[in-house]
N, CA, C and O atoms as a MOPAC input file, in Angstrom:
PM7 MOZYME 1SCF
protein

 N     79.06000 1   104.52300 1   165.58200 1
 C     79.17700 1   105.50100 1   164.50900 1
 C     80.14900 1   106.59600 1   164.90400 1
 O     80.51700 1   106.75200 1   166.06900 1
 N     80.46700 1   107.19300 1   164.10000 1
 C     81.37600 1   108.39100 1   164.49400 1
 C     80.57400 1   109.76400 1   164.31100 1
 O     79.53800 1   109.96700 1   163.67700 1
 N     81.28000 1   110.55300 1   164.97700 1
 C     80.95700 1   112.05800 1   165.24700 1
 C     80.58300 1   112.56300 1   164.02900 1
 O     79.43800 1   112.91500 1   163.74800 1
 N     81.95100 1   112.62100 1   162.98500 1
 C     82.00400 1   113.17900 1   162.02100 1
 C     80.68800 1   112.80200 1   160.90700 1
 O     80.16400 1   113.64300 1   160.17700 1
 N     80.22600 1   111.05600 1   160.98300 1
 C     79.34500 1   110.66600 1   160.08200 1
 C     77.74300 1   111.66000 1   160.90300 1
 O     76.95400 1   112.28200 1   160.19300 1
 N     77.62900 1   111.58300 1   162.20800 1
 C     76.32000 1   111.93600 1   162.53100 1
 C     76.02500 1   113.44000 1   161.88400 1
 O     75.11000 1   113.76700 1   161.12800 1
 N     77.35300 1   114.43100 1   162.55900 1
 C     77.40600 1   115.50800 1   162.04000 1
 C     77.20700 1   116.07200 1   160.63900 1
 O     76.72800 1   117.18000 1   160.39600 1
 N     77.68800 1   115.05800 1   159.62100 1
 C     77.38800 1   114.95400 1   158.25300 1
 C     75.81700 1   114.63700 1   158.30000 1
 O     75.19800 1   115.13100 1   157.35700 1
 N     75.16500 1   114.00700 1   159.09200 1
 C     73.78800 1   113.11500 1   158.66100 1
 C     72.77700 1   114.16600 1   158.94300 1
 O     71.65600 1   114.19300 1   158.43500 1
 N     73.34100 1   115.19300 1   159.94900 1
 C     72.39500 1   116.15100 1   160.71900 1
 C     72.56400 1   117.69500 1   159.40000 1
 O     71.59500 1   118.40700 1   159.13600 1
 N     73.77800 1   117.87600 1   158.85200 1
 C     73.82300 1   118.74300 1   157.76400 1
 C     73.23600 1   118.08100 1   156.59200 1
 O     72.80200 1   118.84900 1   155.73300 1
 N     73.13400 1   116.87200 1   156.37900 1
 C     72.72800 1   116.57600 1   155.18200 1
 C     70.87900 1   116.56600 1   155.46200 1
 O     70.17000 1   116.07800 1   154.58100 1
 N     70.47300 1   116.93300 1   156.27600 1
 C     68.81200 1   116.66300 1   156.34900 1
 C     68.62000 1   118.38000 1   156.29700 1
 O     67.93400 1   119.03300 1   155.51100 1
 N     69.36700 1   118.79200 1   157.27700 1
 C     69.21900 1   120.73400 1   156.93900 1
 C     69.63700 1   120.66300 1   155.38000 1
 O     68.57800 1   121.10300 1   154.93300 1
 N     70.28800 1   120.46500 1   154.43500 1
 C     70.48000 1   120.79700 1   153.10800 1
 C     68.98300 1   120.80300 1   152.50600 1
 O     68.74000 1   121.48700 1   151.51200 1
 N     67.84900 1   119.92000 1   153.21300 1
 C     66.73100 1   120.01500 1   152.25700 1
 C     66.00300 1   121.73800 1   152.43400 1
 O     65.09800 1   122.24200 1   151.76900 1
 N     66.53500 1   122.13400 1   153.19800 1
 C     65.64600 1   123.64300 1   152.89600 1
 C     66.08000 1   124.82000 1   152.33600 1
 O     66.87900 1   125.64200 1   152.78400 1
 N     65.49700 1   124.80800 1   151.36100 1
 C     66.07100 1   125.93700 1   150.18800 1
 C     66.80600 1   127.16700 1   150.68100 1
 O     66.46500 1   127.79700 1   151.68200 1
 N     67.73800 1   127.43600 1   149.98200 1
 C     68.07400 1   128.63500 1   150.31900 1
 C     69.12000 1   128.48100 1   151.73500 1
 O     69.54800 1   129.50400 1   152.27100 1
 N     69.47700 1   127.09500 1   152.27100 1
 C     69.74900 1   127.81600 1   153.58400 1
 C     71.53000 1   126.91100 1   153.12200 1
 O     71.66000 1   125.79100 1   152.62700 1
 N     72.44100 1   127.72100 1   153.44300 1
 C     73.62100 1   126.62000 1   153.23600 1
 C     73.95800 1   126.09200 1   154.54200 1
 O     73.65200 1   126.68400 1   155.57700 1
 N     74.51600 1   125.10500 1   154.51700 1
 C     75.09200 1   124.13700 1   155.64900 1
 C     76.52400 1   123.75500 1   155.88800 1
 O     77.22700 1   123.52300 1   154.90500 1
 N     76.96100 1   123.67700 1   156.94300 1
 C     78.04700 1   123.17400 1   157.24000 1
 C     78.39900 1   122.55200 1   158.24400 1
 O     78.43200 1   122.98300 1   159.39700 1
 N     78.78000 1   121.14100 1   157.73500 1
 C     78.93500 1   120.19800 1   158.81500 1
 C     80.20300 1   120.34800 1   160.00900 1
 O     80.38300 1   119.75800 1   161.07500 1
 N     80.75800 1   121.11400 1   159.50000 1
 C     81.96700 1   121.75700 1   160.66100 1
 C     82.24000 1   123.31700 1   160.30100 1
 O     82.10700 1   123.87000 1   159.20900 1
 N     82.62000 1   123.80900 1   161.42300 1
 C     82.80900 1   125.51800 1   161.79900 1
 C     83.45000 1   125.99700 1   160.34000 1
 O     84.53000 1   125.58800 1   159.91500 1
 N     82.68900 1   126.82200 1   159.73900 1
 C     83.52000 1   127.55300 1   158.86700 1
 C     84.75600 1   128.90300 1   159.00900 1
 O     85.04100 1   129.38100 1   160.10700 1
 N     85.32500 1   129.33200 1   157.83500 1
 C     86.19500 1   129.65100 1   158.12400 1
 C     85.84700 1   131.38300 1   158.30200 1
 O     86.35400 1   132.29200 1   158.96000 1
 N     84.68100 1   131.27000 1   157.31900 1
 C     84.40700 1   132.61900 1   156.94400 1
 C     82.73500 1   132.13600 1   156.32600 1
 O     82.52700 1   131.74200 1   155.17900 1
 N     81.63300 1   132.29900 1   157.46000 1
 C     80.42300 1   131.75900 1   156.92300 1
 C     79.73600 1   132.98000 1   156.20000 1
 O     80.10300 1   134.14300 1   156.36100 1
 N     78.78600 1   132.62000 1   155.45400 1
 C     78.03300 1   133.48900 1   154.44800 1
 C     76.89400 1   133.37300 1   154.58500 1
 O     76.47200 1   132.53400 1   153.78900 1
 N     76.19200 1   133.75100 1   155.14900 1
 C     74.61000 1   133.65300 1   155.82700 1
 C     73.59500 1   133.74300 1   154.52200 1
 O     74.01500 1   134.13000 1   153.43100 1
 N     72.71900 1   133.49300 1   154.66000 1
 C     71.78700 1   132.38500 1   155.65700 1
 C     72.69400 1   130.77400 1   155.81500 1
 O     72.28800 1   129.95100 1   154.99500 1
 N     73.81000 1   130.26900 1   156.72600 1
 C     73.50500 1   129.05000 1   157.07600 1
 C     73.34600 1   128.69000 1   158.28100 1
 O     73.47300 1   129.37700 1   159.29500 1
 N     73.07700 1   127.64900 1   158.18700 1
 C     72.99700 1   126.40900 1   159.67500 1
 C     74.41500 1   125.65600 1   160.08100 1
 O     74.71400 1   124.61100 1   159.50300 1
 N     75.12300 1   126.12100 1   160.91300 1
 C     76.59000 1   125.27800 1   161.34300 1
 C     76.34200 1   124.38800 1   162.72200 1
 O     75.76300 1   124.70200 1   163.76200 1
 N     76.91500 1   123.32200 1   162.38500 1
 C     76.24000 1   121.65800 1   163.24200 1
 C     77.97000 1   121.66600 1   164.09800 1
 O     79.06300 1   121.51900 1   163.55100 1
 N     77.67300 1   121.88700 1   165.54500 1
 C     78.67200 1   121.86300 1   166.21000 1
 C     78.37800 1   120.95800 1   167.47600 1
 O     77.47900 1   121.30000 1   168.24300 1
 N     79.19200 1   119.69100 1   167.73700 1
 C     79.25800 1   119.02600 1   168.60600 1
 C     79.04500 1   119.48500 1   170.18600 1
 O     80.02200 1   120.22200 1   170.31900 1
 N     78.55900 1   119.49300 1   171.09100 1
 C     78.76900 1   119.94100 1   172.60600 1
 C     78.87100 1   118.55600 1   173.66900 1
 O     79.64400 1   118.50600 1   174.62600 1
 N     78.16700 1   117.74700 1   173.37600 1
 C     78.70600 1   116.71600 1   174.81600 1
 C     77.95100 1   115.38400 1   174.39100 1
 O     76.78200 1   115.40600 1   174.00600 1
 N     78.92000 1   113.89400 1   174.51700 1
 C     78.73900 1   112.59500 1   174.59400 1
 C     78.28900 1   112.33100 1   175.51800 1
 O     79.10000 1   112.68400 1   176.37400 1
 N     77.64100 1   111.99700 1   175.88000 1
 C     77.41700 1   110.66300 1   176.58000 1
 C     77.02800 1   109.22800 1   176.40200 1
 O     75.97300 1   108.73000 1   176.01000 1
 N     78.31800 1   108.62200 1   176.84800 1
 C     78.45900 1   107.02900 1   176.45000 1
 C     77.98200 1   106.17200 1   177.19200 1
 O     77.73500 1   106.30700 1   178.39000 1
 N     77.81000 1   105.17000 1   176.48900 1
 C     77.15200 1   103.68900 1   177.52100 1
 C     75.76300 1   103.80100 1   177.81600 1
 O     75.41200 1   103.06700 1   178.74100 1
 N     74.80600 1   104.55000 1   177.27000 1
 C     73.55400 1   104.81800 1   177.73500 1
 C     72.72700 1   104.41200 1   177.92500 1
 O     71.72200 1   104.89700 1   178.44500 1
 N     72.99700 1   103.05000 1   177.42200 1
 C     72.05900 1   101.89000 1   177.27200 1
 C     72.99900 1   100.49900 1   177.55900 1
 O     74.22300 1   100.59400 1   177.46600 1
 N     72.53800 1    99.55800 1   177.81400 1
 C     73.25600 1    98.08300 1   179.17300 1
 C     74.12000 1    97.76800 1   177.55900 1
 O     73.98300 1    98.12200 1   176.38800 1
 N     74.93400 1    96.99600 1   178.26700 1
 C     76.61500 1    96.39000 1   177.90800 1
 C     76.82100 1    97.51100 1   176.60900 1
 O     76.74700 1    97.16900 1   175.42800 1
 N     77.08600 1    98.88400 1   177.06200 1
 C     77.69700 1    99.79900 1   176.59400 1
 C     77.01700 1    99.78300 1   175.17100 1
 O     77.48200 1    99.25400 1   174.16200 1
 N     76.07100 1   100.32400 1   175.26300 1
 C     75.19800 1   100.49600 1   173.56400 1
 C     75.07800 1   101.56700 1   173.23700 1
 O     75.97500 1   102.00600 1   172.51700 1
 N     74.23600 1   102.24500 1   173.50500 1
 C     73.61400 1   103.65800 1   172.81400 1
 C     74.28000 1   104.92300 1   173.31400 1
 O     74.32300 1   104.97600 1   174.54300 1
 N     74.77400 1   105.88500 1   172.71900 1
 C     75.15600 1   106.92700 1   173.30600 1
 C     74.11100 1   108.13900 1   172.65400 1
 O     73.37600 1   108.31900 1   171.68300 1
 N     74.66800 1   108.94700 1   174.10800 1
 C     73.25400 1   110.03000 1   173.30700 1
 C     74.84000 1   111.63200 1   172.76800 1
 O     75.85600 1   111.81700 1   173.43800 1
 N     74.44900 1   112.45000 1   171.43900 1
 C     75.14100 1   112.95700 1   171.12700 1
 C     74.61600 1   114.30900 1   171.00800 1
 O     73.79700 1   114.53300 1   170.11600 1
 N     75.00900 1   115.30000 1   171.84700 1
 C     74.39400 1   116.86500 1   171.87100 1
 C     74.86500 1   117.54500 1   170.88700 1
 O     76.08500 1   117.54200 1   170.72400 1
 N     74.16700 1   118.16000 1   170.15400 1
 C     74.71100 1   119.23500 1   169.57200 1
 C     73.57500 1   120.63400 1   169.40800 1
 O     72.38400 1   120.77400 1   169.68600 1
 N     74.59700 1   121.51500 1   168.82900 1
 C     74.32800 1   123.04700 1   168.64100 1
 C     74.52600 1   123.30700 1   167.45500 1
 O     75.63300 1   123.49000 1   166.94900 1
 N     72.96900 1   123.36500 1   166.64000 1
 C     72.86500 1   124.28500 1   165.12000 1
 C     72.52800 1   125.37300 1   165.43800 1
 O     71.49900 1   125.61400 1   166.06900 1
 N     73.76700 1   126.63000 1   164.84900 1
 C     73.72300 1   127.53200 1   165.06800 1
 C     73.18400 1   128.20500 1   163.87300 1
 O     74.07800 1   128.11200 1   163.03200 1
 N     71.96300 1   128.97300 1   163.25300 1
 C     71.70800 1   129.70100 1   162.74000 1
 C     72.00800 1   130.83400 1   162.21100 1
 O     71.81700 1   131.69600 1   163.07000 1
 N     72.43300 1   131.35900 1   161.10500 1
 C     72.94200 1   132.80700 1   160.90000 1
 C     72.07200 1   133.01900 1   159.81500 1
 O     72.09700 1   132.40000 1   158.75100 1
 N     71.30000 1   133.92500 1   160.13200 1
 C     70.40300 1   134.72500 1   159.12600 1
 C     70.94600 1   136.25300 1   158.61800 1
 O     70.53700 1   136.35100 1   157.46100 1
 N     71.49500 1   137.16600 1   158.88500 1
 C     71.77800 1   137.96000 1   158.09400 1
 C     72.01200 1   138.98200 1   159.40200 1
 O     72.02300 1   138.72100 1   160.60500 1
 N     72.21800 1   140.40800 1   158.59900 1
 C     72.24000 1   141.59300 1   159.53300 1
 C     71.55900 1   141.30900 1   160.54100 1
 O     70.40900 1   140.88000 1   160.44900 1
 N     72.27100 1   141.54000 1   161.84200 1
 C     70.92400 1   142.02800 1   163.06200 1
 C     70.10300 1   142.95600 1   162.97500 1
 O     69.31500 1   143.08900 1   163.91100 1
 N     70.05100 1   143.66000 1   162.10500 1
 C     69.11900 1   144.97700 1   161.86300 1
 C     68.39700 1   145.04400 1   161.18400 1
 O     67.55100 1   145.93800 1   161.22600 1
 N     68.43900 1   143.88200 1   160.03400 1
 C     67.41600 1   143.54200 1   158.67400 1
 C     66.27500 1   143.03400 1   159.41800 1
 O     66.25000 1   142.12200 1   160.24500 1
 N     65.41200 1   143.71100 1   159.02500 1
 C     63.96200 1   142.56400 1   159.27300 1
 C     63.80600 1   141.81700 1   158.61200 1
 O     63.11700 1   140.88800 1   159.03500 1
 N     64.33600 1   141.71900 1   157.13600 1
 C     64.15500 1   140.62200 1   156.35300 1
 C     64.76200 1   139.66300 1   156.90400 1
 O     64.21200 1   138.60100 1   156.61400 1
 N     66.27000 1   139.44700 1   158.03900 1
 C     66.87200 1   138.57600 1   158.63700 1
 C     66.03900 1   138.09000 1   159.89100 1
 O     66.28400 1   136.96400 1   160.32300 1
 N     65.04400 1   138.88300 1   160.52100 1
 C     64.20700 1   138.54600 1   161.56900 1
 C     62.94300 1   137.72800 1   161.03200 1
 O     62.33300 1   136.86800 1   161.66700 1
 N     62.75600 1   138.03400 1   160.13000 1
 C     61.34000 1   137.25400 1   159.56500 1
 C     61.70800 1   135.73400 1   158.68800 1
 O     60.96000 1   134.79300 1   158.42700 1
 N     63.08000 1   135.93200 1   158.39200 1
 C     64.22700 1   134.69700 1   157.81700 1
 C     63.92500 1   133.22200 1   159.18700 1
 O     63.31200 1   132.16200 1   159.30500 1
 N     64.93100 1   134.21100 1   160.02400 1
 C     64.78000 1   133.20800 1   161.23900 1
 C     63.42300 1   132.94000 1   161.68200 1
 O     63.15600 1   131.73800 1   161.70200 1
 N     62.66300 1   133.57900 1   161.97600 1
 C     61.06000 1   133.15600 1   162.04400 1
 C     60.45300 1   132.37000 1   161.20700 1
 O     59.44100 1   131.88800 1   161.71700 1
 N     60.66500 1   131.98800 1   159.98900 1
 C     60.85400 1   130.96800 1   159.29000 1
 C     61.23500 1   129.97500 1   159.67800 1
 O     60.45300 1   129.02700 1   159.74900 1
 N     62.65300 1   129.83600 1   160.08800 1
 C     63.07900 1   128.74900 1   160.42100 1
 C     62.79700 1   128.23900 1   161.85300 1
 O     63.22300 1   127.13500 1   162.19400 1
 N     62.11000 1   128.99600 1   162.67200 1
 C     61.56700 1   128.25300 1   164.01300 1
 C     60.36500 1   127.87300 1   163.90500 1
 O     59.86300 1   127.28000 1   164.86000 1
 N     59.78700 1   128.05800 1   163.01100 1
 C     58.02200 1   127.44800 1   162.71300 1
 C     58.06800 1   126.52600 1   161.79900 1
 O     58.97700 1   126.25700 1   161.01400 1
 N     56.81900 1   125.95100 1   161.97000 1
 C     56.65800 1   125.01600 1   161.17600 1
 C     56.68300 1   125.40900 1   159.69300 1
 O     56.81100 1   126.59300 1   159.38000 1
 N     56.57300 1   124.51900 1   158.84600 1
 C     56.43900 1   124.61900 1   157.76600 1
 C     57.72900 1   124.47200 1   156.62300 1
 O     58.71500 1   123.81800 1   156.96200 1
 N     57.68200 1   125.05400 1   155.37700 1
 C     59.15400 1   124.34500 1   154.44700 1
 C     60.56200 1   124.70700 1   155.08300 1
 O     61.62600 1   124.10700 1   154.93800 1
 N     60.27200 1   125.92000 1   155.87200 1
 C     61.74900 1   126.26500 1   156.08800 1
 C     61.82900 1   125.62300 1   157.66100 1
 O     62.53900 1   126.33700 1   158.36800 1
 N     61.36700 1   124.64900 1   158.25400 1
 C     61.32700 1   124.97700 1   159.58800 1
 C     62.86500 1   123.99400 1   160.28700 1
 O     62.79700 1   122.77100 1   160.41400 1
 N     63.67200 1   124.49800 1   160.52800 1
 C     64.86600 1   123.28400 1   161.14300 1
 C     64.66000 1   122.54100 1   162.09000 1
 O     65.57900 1   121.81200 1   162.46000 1
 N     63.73400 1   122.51800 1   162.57800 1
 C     63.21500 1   121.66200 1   163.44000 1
 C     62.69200 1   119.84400 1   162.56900 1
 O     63.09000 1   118.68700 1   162.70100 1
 N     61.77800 1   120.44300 1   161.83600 1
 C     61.05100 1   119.21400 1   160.32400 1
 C     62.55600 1   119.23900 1   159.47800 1
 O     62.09500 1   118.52100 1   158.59000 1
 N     63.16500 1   119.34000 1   159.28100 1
 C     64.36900 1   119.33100 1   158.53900 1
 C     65.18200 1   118.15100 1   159.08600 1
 O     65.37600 1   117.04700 1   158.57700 1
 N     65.61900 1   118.67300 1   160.28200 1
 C     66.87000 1   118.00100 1   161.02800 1
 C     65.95200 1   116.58300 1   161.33100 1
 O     66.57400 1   115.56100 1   161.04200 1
 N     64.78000 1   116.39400 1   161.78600 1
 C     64.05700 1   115.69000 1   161.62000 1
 C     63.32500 1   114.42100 1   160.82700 1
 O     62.91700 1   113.29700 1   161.12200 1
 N     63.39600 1   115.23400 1   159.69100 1
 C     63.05600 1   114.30100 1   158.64400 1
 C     63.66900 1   112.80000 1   158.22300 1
 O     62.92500 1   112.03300 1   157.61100 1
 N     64.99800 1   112.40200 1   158.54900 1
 C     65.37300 1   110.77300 1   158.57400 1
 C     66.06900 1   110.76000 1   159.91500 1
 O     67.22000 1   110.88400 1   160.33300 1
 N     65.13000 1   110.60200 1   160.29400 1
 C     65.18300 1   109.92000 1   162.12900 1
 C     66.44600 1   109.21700 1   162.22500 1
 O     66.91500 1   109.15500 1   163.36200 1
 N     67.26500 1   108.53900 1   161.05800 1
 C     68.44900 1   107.82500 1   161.27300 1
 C     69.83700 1   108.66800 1   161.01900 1
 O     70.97100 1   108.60500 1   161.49400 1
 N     69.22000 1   109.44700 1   160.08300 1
 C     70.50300 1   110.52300 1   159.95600 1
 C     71.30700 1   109.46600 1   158.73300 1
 O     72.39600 1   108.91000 1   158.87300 1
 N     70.57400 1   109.41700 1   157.77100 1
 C     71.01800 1   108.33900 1   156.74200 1
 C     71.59600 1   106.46700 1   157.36400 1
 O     72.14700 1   105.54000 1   156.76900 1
 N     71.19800 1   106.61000 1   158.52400 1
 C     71.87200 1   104.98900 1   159.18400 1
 C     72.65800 1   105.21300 1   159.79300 1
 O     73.40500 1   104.28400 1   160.10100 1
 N     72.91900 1   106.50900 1   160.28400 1
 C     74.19000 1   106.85400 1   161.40400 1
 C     73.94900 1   106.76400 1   162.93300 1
 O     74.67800 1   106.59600 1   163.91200 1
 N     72.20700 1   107.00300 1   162.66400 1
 C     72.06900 1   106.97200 1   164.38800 1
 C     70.34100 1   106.29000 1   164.28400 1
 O     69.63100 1   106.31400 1   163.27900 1
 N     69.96500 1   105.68000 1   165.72100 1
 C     69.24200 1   105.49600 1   166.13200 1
 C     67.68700 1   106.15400 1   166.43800 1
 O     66.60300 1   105.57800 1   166.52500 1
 N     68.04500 1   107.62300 1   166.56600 1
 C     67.07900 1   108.42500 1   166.32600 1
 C     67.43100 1   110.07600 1   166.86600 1
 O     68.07600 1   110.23100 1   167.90300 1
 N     67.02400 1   111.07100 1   166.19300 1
 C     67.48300 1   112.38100 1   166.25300 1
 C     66.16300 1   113.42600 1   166.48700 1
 O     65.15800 1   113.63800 1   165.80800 1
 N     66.63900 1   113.96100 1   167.73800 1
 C     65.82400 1   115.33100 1   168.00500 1
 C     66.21800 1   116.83900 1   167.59100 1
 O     67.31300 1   117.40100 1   167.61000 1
 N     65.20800 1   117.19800 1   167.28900 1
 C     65.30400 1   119.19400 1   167.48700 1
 C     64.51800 1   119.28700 1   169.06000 1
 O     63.30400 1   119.11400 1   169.16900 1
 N     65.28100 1   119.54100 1   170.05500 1
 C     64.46300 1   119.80500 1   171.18300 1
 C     64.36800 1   120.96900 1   171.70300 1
 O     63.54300 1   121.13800 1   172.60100 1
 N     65.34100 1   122.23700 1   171.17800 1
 C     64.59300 1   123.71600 1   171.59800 1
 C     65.49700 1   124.66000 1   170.59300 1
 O     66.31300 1   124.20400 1   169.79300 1
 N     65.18200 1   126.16600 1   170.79300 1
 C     65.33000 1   127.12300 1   170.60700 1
 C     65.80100 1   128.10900 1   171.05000 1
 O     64.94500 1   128.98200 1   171.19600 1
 N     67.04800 1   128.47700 1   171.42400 1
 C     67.66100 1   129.64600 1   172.55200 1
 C     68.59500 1   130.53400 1   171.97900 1
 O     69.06800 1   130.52300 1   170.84200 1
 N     68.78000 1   131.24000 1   172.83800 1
 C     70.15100 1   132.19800 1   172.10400 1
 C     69.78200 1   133.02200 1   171.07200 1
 O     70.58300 1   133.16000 1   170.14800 1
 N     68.69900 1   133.61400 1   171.04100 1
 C     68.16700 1   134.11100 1   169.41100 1
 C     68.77900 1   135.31700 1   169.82100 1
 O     68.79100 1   135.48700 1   171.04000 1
 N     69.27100 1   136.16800 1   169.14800 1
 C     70.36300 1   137.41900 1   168.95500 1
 C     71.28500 1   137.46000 1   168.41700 1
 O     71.75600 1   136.53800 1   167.75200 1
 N     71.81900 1   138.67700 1   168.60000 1
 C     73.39100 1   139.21900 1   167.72400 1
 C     74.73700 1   138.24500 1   167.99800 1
 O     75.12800 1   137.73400 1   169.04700 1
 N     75.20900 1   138.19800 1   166.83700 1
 C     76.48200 1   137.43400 1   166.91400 1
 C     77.61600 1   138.10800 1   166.08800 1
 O     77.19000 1   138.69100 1   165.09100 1
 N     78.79500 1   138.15500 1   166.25000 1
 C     79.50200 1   139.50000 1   165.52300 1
 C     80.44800 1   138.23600 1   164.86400 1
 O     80.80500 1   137.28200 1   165.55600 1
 N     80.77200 1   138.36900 1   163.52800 1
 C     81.43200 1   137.98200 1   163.28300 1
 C     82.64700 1   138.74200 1   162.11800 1
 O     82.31800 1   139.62100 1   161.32100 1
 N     84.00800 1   138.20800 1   162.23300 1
 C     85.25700 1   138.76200 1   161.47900 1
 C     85.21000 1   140.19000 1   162.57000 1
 O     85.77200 1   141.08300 1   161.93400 1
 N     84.82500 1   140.66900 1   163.75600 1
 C     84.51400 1   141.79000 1   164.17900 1
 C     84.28100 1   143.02600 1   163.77000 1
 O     84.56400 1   144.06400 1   164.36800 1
 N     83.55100 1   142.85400 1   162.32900 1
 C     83.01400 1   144.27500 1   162.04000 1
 C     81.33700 1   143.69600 1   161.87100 1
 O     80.48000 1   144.20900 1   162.59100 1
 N     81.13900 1   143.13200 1   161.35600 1
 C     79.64300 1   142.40600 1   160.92300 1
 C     78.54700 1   142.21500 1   162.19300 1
 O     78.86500 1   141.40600 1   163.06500 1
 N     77.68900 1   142.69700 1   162.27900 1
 C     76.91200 1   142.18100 1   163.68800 1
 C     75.66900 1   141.18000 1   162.79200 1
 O     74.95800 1   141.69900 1   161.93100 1
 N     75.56000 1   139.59800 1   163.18900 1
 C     74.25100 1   138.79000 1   162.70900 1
 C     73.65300 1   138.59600 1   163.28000 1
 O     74.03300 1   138.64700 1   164.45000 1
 N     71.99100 1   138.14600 1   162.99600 1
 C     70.92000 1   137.39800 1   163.75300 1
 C     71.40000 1   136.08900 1   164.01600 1
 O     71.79500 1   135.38600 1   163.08700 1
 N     71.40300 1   135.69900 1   165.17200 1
 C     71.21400 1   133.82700 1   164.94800 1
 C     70.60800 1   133.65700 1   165.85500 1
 O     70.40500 1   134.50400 1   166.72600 1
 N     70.03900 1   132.11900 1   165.84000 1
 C     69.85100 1   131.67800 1   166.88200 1
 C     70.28000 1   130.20800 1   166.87700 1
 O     70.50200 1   129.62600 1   165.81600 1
 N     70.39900 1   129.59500 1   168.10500 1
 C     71.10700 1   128.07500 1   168.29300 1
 C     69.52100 1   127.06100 1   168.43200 1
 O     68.55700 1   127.41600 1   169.10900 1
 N     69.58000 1   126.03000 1   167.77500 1
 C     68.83700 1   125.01500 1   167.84200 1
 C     69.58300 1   123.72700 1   168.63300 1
 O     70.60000 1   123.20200 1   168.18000 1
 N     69.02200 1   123.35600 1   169.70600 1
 C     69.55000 1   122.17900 1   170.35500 1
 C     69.02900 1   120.80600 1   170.11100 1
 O     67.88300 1   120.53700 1   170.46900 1
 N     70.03300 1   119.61300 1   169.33200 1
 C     69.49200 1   119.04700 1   168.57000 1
 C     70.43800 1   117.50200 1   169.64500 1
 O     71.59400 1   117.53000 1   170.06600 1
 N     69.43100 1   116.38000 1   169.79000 1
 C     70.19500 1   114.95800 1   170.51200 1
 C     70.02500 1   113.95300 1   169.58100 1
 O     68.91600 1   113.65200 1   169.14100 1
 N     71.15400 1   113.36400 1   169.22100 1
 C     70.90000 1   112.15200 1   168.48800 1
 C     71.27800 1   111.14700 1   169.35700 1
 O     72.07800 1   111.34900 1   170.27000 1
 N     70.59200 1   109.73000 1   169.06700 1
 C     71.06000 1   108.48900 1   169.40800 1
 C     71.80100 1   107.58300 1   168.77800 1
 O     71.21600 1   107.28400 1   167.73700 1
 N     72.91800 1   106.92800 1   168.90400 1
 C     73.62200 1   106.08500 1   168.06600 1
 C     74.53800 1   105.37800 1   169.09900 1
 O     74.77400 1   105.71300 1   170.26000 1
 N     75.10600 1   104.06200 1   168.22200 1
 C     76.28300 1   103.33900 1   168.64300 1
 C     78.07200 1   104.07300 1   169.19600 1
 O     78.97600 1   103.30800 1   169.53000 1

């Protein structure tokens, strides 16, 4: 499979939670609340006569002002369970529409300020997410 299809498969399962926009590659100028699905590291051959590769990535979260509590209680949303949670989201078709083999949400880090266009300071936090595929 390719990068670009998993990356699509992993934004298209975050699209099920209301309210949150997605983007399957770095925007130019994002508009929060979204989730941006950014590649970090292959590893190929993972499985005998060169099969399974495992594919890292980083959903980065942007909830709003760093100073809003409504942006702190946003993201707290999205690390718990329940409708908004990106964890059950990214989750929900284990194949990533037939792109991969099977897909994790395996943690939560980085929760803080992120400045963006350098006047704006946001909440985010990064979700570390592994898929399996060809």
């Amino acid at each position: 499979m390719s990068l670009t299809a998993i990356r699509q498969g992993i934004a298209t399962n975050l699209a099920t939670i209301s309210g949150l926009r997605v983007a399957a590659e770095i925007p130019d100028n994002p508009n929060p609340p979204i989730a941006v699905v950014m590649p970090n590291t292959i590893t190929y051959d993972e499985a005998f006569g060169r099969g399974t590769s495992q594919y890292n990535f980083t959903v980065t979260v942007i909830v709003g002002r760093a100073s809003d509590r409504i942006a702190q209680r946003k993201l707290n949303d999205y690390a718990s369970p329940g409708a908004q949670s990106v964890k059950a989201a990214i989750e929900s078709d284990k194949t990533l529409g037939g792109t991969a083999f099977d897909v994790r949400c395996e943690s939560l880090s980085n929760i803080g300020a992120v400045s963006l266009g350098g006047e704006t300071t946001y909440l985010a936090a990064d979700f570390v997410v592994t898929a399996y595929a060809l």
